[in-house]
C-alpha positions as CSV (number, residue, x, y, z in Angstrom):
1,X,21.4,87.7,11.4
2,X,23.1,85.5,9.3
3,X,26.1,85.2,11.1
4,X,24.3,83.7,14.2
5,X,24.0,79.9,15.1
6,X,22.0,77.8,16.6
7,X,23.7,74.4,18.5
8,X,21.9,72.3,15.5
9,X,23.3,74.4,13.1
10,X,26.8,74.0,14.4
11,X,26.7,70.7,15.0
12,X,25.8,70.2,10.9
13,X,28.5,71.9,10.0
14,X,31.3,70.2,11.6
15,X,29.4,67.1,10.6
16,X,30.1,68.6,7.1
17,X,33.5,70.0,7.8
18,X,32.7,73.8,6.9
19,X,33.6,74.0,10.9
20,X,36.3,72.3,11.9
21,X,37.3,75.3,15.2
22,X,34.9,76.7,17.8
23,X,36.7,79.4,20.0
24,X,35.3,79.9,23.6
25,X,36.5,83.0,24.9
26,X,35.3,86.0,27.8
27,X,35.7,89.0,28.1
28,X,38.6,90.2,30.7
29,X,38.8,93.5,32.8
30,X,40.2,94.8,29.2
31,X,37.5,94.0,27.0
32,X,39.6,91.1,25.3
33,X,38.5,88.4,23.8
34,X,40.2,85.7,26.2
35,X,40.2,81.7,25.9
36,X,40.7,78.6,23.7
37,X,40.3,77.2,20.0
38,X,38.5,73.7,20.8
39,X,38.3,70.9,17.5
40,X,34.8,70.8,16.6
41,X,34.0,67.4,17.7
42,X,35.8,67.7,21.4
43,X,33.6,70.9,21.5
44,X,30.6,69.0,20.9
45,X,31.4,66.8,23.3
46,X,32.3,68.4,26.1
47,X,33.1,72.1,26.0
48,X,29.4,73.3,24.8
49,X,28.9,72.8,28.7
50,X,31.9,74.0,30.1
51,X,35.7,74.3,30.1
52,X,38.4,75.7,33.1
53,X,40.7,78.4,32.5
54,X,43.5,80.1,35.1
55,X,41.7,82.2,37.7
56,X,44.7,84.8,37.3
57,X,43.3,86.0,33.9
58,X,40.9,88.3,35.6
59,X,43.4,89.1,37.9
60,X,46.4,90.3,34.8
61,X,47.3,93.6,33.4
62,X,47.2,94.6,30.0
63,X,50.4,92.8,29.8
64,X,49.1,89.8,30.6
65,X,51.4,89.9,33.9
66,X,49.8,88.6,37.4
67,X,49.1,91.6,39.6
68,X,49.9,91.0,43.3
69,X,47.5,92.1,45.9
70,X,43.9,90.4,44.5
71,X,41.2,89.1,46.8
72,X,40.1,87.3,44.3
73,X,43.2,85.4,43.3
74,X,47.1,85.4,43.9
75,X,50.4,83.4,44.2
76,X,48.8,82.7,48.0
77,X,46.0,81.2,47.0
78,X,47.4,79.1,44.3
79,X,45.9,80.6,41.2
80,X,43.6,77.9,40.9
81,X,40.9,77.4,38.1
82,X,37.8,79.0,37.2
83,X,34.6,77.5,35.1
84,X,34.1,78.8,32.0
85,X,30.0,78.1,31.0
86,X,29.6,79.1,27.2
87,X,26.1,81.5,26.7
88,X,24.8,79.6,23.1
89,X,22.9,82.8,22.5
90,X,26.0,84.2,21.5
91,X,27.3,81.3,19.1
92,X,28.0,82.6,15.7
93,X,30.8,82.4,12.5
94,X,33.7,83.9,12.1
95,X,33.5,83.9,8.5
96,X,37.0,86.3,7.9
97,X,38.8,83.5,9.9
98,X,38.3,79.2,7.7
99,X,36.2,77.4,9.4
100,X,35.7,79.2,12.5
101,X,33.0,79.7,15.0
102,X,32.9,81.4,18.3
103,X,31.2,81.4,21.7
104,X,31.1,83.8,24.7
105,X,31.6,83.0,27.9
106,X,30.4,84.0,31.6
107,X,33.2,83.2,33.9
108,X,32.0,80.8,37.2
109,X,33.0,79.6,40.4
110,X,32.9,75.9,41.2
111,X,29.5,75.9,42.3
112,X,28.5,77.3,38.8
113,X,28.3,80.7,40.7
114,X,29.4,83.6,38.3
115,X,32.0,85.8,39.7
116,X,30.8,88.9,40.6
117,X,34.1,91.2,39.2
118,X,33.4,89.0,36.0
119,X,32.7,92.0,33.5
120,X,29.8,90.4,31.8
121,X,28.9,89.4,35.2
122,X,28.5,92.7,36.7
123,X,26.6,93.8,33.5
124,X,24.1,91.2,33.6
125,X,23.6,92.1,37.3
126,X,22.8,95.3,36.6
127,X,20.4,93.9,34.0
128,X,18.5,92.3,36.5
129,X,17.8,95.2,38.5
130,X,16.1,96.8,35.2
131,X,14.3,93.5,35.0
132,X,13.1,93.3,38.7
133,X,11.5,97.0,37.7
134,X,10.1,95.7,34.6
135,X,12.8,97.7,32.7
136,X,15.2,96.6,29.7
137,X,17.9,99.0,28.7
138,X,18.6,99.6,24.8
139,X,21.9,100.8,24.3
140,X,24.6,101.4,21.1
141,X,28.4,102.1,21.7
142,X,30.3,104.2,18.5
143,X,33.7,102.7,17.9
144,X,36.6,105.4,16.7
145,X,40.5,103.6,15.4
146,X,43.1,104.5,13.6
147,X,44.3,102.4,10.5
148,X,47.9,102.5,9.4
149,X,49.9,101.3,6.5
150,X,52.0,99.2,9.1
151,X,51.9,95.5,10.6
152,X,51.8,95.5,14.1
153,X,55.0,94.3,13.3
154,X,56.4,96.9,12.0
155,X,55.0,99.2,14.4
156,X,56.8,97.9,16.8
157,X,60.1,97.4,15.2
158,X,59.6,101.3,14.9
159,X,58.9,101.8,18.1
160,X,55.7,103.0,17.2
161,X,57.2,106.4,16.1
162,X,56.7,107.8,12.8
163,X,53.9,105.5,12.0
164,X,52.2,106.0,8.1
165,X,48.4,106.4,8.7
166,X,46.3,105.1,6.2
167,X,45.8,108.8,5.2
168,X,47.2,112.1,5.3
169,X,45.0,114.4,5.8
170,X,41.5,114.9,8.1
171,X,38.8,112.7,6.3
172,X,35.9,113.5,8.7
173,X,32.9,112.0,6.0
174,X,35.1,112.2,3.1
175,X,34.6,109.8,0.9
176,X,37.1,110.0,-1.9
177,X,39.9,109.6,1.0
178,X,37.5,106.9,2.5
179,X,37.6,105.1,-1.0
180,X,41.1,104.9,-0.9
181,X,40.6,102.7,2.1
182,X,37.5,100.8,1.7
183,X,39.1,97.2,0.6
184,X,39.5,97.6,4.2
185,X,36.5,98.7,5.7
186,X,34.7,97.3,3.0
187,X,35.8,93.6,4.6
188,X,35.3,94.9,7.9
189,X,31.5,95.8,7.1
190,X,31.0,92.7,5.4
191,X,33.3,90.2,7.7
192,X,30.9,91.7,10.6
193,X,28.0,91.4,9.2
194,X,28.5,87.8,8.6
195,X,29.5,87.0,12.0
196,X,25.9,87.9,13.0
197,X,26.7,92.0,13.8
198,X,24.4,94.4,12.3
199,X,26.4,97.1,11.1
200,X,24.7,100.4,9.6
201,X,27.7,102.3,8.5
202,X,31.4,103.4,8.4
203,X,32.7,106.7,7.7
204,X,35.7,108.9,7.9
205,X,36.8,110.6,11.1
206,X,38.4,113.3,12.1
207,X,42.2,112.0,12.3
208,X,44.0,111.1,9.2
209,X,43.5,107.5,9.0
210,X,40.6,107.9,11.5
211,X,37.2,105.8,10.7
212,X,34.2,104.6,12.3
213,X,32.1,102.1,12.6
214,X,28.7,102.2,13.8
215,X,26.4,98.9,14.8
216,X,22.5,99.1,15.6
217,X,21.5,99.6,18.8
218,X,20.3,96.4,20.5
219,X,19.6,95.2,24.2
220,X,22.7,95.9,26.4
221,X,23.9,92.6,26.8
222,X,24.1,92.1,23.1
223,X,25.4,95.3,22.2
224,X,28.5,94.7,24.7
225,X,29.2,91.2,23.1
226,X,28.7,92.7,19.6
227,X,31.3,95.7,20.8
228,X,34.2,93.1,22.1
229,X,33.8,90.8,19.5
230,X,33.7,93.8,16.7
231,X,37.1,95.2,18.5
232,X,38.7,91.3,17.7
233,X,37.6,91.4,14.4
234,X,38.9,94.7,13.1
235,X,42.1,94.1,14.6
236,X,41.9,90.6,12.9
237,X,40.6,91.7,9.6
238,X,43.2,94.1,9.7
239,X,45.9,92.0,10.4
240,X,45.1,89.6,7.1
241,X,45.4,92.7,5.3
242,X,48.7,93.6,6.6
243,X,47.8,96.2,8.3
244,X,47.1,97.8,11.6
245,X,44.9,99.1,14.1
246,X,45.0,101.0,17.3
247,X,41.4,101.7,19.5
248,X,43.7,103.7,21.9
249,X,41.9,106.7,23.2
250,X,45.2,109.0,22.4
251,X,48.0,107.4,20.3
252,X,49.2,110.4,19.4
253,X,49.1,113.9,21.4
254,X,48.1,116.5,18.1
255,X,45.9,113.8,16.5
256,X,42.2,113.6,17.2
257,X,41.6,111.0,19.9
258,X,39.4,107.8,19.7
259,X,35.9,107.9,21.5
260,X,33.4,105.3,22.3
261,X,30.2,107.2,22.6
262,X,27.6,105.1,24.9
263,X,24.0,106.0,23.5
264,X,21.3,104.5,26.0
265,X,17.5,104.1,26.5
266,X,14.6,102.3,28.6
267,X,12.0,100.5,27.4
268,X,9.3,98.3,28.8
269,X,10.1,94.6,29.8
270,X,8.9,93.6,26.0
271,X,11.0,96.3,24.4
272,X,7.8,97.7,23.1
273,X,7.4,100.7,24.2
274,X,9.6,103.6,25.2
275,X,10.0,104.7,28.8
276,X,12.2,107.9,27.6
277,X,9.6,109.5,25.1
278,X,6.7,111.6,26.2
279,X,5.5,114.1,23.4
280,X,4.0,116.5,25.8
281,X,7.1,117.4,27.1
282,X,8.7,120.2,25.4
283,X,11.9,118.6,24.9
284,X,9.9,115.4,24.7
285,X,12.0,113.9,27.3
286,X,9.8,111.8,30.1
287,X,10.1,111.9,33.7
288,X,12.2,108.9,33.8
289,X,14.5,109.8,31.6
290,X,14.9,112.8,33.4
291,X,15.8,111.0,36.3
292,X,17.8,108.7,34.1
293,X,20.3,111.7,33.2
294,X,20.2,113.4,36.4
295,X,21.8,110.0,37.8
296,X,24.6,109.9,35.5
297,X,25.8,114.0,35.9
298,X,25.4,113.4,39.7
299,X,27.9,110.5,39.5
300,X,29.8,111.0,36.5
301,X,33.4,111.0,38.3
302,X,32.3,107.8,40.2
303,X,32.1,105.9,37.2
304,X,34.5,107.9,34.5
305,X,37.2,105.1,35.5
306,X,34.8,102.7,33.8
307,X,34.9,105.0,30.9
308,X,38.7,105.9,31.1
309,X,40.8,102.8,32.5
310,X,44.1,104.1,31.4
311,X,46.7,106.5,31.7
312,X,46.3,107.3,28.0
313,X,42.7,107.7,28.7
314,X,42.5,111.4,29.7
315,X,45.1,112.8,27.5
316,X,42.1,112.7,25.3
317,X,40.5,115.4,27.4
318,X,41.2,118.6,25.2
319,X,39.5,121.6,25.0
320,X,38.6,121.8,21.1
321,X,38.7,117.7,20.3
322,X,35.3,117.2,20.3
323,X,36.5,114.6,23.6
324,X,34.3,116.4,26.6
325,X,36.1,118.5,29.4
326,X,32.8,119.0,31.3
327,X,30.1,116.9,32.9
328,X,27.1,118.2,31.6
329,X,24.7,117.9,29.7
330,X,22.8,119.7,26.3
331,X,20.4,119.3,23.3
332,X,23.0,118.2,20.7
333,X,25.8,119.5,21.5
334,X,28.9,117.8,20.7
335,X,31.2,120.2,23.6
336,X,29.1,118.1,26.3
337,X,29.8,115.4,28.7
338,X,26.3,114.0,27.4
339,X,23.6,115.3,25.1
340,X,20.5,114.1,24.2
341,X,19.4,113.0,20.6
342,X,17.0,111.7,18.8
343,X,12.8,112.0,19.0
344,X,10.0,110.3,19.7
345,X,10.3,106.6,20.5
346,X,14.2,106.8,19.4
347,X,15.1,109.4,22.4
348,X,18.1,108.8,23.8
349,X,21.0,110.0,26.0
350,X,24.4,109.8,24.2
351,X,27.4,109.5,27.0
352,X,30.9,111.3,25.1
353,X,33.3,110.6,27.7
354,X,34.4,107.5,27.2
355,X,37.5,106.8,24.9
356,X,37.6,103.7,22.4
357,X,39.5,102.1,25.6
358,X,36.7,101.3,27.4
359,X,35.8,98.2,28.8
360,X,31.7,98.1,27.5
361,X,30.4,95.7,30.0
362,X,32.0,97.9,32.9
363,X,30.5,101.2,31.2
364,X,27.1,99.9,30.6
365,X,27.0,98.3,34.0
366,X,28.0,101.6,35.5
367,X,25.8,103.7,33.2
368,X,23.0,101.8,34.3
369,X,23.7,101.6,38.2
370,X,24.1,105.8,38.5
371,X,20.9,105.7,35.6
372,X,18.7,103.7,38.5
373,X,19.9,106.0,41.3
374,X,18.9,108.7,39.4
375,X,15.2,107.1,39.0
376,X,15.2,105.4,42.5
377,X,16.0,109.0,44.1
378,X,13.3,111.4,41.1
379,X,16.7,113.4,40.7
380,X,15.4,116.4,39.2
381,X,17.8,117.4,35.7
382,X,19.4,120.7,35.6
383,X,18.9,123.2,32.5
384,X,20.1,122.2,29.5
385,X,24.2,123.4,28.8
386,X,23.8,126.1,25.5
387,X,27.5,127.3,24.2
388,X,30.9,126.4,24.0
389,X,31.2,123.6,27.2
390,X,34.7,123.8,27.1
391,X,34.7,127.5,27.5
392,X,32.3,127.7,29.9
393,X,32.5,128.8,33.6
394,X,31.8,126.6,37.1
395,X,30.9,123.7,34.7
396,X,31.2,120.1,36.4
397,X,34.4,118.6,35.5
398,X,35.1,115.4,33.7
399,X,38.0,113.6,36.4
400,X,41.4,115.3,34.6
401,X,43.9,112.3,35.6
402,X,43.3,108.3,36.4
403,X,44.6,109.3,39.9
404,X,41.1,111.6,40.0
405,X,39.1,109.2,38.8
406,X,40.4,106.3,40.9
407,X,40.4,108.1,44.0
408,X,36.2,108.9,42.9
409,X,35.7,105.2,42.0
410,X,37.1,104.1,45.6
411,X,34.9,106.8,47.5
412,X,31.8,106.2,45.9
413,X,29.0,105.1,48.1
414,X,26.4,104.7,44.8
415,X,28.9,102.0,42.7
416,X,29.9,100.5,45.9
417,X,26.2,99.8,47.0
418,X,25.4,99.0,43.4
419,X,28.0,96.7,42.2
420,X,29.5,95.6,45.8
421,X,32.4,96.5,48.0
422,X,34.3,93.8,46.4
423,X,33.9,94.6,42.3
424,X,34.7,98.2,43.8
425,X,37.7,97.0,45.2
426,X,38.8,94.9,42.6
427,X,39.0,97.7,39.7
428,X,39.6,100.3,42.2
429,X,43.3,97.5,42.7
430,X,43.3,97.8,38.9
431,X,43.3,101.3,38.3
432,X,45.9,101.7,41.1
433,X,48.4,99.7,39.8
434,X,48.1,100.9,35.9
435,X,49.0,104.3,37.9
436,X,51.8,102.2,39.3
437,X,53.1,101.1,36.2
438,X,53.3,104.6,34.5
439,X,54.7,106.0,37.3
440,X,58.1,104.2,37.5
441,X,58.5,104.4,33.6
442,X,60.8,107.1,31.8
443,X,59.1,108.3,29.0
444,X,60.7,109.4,25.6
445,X,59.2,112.6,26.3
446,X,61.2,112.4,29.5
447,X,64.3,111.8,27.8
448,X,64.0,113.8,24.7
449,X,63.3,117.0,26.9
450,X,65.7,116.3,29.8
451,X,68.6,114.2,28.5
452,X,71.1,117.1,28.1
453,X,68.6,120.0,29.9
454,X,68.1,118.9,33.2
């Protein structure tokens, strides 16, 4: 793509002054784009091979506040440092922002050791488990937002209440309403493009103001940094047009909500040939993909935190949203947990559960843990779901609450064998204390409903 760098290539260009700003950044437990803005030439010099950031940033909530009661750091300990190594596979431009390049980072100890509740961390680990079985995993994550006729600014001066959506009305593959806002998403398929992300489309969704933007599947790794960094842009690209974004899964109870739907495949260690397809199967499904499936239904309310992290996660749960109610699986069915799509070499499982909230490097590492159980243990897949899901009767249930789902994550003897008693514990701390949070607030609902009643 021509968006990517090589070192060389950077390095000419802040010779030339077309660069002049190289951002380092990781990705946190909330799939942000966290870090610095070096000079070019101090980059160069020194932070191409590393650079030291707070230890508490893996430790914060999504208001950047320090959580108490981390193993990993806290006020105790000192909230020392942490090594930041940049991954030059990932340099590229920013071309929407002058003169600006980025870099991902994988997050270190001292000893160079990366830390194992690191998100891209516990990704790549899981990677190496597919690559110790001769495995890679090919996988493509649909992004759902809202655009409104707002700054963030102003948004918030309104208390996010009566917001104007760019749109009034459902625009699901419209394109005259789509039109109407493609100076926008025209600039977002372009600016992405030219930061080295293949995008194949956007389209209308089913909100008013809704859209879509799809990227080509690549290998997992990539597709998670192509996912974060995408989020960044469009809420950058957004911004210089004065306008906003949201990727929450729910902003807005009668509104459709914002999904994330996780496609995923194996493939041979040179990517060549497909380990899901097998044309004498009637369904042309093979064995291990199967297995592959049959993993993820068996532990679907282990890992649905890493799908949902919020509270606002499952009000996008709805029977009649398109956003799955039930854990299972069909041939293209859109009421399903999962489905399967696709033919021949491009056969593939498609997850729905998650919301546009999603941390990718936590879902894909999670995906592909209960995916491997599956194989590891020839789980053998139920019938295909036919019908309404959302109707149907003794149907496995997607978690209903964060307290369901957290209390699944912390009892789960697959994630914590897979990604370690301590990543387990970590994010099951997280998701405990988002449930804190909530739980003290009054809420406008509260108020609106109870103020004189109660």
């Amino acid at each position: 793509m021509a968006g990517n760098m090589t070192l060389k290539q950077l390095e000419a260009e802040i010779e030339a002054g077309t660069i002049d700003t190289v951002i380092v950044a990781f990705p946190d437990m909330q799939g942000r784009l966290i870090g610095k803005r070096f000079t070019g030439a101090f980059f160069l010099d020194s932070a191409v091979h590393e650079t030291h950031a707070c230890n508490y940033l893996l430790t914060v909530d999504i208001d950047m506040e320090p959580v108490p009661g981390y193993e990993a750091a806290s006020w105790q300990k000192g909230y020392g440092d942490f090594v930041l190594k940049p991954d030059a596979s990932t340099l590229r431009r920013i071309p929407w922002l002058e003169g600006t390049a980025l870099m991902l980072a994988d997050v270190c100890d001292h000893h160079g050791e990366e830390l194992p509740h690191a998100p891209r961390s516990m990704l790549k680990a899981q990677l190496k488990k597919l690559a110790d079985r001769k495995m890679s995993a090919f996988f493509a994550s649909e992004l759902e937002f809202y655009v409104f006729d707002e700054t963030y600014e102003t948004a918030d001066a309104k208390r996010w209440r009566d917001l104007k959506t760019m749109g009034n009305y459902i625009e699901d593959y419209h394109i005259f309403q789509t039109t109407k806002n493609e100076p926008l998403l025209r600039a977002i398929r372009n600016g992405l493009m030219g930061a080295g992300i293949p995008v194949e489309n956007s389209k209308g969704e089913w909100g008013p103001g809704q859209e879509e933007v799809n990227v080509r599947y690549a290998e997992a790794l990539e597709t998670a940094d192509r996912h974060v960094i995408l989020k960044n842009g469009v809420k950058e690209i957004a911004h210089l047009q004065n306008r906003a974004v949201t990727f929450m899964a729910k902003w807005r109870y009668d509104l459709a909500g914002s999904s994330s739907h996780i496609h995923s495949s194996l493939w041979d260690a040179g990517a060549k040939k497909s380990l899901f397809s097998d044309a004498k199967d009637p369904l042309g499904m093979s064995d291990t993909m199967k297995h592959w499936l049959a993993g993820h239904l068996a532990s679907a309310k282990d890992f649905t935190y890493f799908l949902a992290p919020y509270i606002n996660s499952y009000k996008r749960f709805q029977v009649g949203t398109f956003a799955p109610t039930k854990a299972i699986w069909s041939i293209d069915n859109r009421t399903a947990g999962f489905r399967v799509v696709g033919e021949g070499k491009s056969i593939r499982t498609e997850c729905r559960i998650g919301g546009a909230d999603l941390n990718p490097y936590l879902a894909f590492a999670a995906l592909i843990a209960a995916g491997l159980d599956g194989i590891d243990r020839k789980l053998d897949l139920e019938p295909a779901f036919a019908g309404d899901a959302y109707v149907g009767k003794k149907l496995r249930e997607v978690p209903k609450t964060l307290r369901d789902a957290t209390t699944a994550l912390e009892k789960s003897k697959l994630l914590r064998s897979a990604l370690g008693d301590g990543v387990v514990d970590h994010y099951v701390h997280t998701a405990r204390w988002e449930q804190f949070e909530y739980d003290r607030r009054v809420t406008d609902w509260e108020l609106q409903r109870g103020f004189e009643r109660y």
